[in-house]
N, C-alpha and C positions, 0 to 999 in steps of 0.2 A: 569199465566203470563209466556211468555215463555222465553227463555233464551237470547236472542238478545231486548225483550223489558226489562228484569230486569237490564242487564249491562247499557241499554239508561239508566235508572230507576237511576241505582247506579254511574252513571257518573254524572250526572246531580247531586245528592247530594254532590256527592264526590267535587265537583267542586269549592265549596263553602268553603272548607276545605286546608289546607295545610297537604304536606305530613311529618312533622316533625314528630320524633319517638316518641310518648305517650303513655305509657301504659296504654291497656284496660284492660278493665275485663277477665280475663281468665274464660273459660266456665268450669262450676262446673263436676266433670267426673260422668257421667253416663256408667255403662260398657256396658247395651243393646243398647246404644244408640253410632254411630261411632263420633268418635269426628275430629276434625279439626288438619292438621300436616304441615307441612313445609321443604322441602327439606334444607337443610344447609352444610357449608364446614367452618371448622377451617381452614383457610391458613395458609401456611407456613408464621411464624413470630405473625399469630392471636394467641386468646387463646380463650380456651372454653369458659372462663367465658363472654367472647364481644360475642361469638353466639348466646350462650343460651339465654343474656340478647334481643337478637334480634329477637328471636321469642318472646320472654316474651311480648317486648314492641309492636308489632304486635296481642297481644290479642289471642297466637295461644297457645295452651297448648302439643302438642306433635310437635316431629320432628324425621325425617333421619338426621343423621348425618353423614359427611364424614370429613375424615382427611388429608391433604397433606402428613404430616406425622406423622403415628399411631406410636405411643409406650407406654409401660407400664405407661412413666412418665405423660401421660395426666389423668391415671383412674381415682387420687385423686381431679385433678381440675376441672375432668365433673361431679363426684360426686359430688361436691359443688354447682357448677353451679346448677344442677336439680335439687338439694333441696332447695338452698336457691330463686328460679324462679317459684318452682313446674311446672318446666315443663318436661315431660316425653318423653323419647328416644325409639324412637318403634324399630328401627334397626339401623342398623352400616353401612355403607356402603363401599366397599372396592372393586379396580379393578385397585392396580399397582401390580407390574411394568410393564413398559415397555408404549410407546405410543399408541394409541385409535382413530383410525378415524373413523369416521363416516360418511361412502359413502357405497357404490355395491361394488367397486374393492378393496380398501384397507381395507376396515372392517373387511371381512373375513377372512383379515391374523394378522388381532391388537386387535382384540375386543377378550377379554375373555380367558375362560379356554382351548378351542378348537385348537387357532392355538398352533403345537410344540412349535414353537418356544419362547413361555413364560408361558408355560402351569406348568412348574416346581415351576419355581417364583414364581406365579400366586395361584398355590395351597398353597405352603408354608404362603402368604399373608393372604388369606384366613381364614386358620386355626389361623393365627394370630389371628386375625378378634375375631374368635370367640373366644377362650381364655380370650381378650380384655374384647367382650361382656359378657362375663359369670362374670367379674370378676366385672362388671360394675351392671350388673342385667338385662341387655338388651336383649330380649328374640330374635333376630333375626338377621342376617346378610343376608344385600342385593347384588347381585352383576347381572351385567349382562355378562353371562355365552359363547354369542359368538355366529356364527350362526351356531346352531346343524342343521347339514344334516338331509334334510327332506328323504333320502331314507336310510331307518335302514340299509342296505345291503353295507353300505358305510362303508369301513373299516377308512375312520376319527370319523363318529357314535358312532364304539365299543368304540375306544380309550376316545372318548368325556364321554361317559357313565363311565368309568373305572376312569377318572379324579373326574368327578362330583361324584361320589360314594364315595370317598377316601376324598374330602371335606365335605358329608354330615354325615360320618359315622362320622367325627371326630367333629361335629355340634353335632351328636346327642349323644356325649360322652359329651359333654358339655352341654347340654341339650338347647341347641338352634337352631332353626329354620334356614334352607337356602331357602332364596325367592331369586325366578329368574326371572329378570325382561323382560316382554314381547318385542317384539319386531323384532328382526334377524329374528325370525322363525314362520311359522305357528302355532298357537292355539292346531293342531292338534300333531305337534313334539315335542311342547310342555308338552303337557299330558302323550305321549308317553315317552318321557326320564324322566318325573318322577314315570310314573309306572317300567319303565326299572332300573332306579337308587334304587326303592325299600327301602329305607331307613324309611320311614314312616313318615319323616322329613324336606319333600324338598316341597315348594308351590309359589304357584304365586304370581310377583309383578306384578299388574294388572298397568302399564302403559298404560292410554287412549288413547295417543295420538300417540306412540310409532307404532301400528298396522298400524295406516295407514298412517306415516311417511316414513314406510320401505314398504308400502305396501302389507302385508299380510292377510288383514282385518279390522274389527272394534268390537271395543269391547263388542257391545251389543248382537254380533255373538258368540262371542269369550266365552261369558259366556256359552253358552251350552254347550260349550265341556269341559272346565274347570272352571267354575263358583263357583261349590264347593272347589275347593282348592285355592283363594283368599287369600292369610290374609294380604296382604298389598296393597296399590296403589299407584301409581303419577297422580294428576289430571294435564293435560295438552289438551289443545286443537291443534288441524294440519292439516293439508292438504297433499290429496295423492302427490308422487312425479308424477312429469312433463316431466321426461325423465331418462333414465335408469340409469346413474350414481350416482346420488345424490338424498339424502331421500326428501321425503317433507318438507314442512316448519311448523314450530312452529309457533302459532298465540295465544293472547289469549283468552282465556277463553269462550266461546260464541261466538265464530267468527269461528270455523273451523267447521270441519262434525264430531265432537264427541256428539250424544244426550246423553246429562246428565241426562234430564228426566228420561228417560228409563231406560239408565244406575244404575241409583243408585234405582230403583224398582225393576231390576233383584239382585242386592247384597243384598234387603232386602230381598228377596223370598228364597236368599240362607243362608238366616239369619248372614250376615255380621258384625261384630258390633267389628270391629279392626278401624284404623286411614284414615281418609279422607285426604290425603300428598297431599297439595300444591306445584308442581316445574314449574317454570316459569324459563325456559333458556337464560337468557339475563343478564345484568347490570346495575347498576346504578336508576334512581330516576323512570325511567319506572319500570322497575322489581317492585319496592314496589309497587307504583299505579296500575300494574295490580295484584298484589296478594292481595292489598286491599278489589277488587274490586271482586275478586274471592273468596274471604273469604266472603264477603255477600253473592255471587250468591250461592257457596255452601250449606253455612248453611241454607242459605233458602229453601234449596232441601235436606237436613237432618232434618229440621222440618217439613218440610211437608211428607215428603217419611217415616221415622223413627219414626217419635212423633205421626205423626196426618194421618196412613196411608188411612184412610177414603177421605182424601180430593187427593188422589192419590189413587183411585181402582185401581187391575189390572186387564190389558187388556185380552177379549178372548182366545190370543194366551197365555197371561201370564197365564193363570187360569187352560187351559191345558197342559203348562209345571210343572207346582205345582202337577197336579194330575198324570203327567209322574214322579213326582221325591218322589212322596208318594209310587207309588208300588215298588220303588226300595230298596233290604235290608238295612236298616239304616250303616251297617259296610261297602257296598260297593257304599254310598253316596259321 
């Protein structure tokens, strides 16, 4: 079934349904197996324990989390939240101060650790982040790090590289992971600032939809040059942008040019088996209905892809990147 008849598939069910908040069964954790996650935000004035409860009641077992505003005083009440929900926090996610547009023109001077002018803040937040994480048990911190210059010879590069280094080093004093989410940059500038950064610590938030929202690619591409260093994602669907200033649009699920198929057979080949994050950018009663909806389509493409990979062979071309990724030394996989 492909992905546009299973959404007709899962609407039509769905439809018969109201979207009141019920909790489902949380899926039992299998480690080989990736499980189902949920992008989420504590707001200023929420409390962990109304978010956590909100994925619960959505049936979803892991989540990102992000805070309007992080301090020590939240560790004890997302503790409780996660225990008393068992729901598990795969990373943290963190990208103040200061404001974040999301266009061609003004992105480049707002997004991330790259532009000066909040590159100071921005680290120091960071490291927060992780401390946070570590004190939490949460093996990861997310952030989207800005658009690194695709030409290394660009003296904002060194600097950008010199930044990221200085938040990874201090991740990996904590013993936690810095994923950076796809997006600003080529695939390839990508891989490149994390073999330049060096830290042994620093890997991809594989945002789907993010590539071809900014226009750099798409992600079933995007796996062969960084595929191996995955260990997070946001499932999102998109469309290329339309004209030069402004990214593409978010759509969901099974509606834009993200093949999920595919996609999630190349993350099994690279033996993926971290969190399948659901983030839907919108509000209100749509948002749930469409992560409803995306929580069927997904899981149905982690049982079949993950559990039952028989009933998804891979393809020629796939069969010959497996046997490219077997002669390569295991330590420089």
């Amino acid at each position: 079934m492909n992905r546009r008849s299973f959404i007709q598939l899962a609407t039509t069910s769905l439809a018969s349904t109201t979207f009141q908040m019920k909790a489902e069964p949380v899926q039992p954790q299998n480690t080989s197996i990736p499980r189902l996650g949920l992008v989420v935000k504590v707001t200023k004035g929420g409390t962990a324990e109304d978010t956590i409860r909100h994925v619960y009641d959505l049936g979803i077992p892991t989540c990102q989390i992000y805070f309007d505003e992080l301090s020590m005083s939240q560790t004890a009440p997302l503790l409780a939240a996660t225990k008393k929900y068992d729901v598990q926090v795969s990373a943290l996610s963190e990208h103040k101060p200061g404001p974040r547009i999301f266009d061609f023109y003004q992105g480049p001077q707002t997004i991330g650790i790259v532009p000066s002018k909040y590159r100071r803040e921005r680290i120091d937040a960071l490291k927060f982040a992780a401390d946070f994480a570590k004190t939490c048990g949460i093996p990861s911190i997310h952030t989207h790090l800005g658009f690194i210059p695709e030409d290394p010879n660009d003296s904002l590069y060194e600097s950008a590289i010199t930044a990221i280094k200085e938040v990874a080093q201090h991740c990996k004093e904590q013993g936690i992971m810095l994923l950076c989410e796809t997006g600003e940059e080529t695939p390839i500038t990508m891989l490149r600032m994390i073999q330049d950064v060096g830290t042994g610590n620093v890997f991809v938030n594989l945002d789907t939809a993010n590539l071809i929202l900014y226009g750099k690619g798409n992600p079933v591409d995007a796996m062969d040059v960084f595929g191996h260093l995955v260990r997070g994602t946001h499932m999102k669907d998109g469309l290329f942008p339309k004209n030069p200033r402004d990214l593409g649009e978010e759509v969901p699920i099974g509606t834009g040019k993200v093949d999920f198929p595919t996609l999630f057979r190349r993350l099994r080949d690279v033996n993926y088996t971290r969190t399948i994050t659901i983030e839907r950018e919108i509000s209100g009663p749509q948002q749930i209905a469409d992560i409803k909806l995306s929580k069927l389509y997904l899981q149905d493409l982690i049982d079949n892809t993950f559990r039952d990979p028989k009933r998804n062979p891979p393809t020629a071309r796939e069969l010959e990147l497996q046997k490219k990724r077997k002669a390569i030394p295991a330590a420089e996989r």
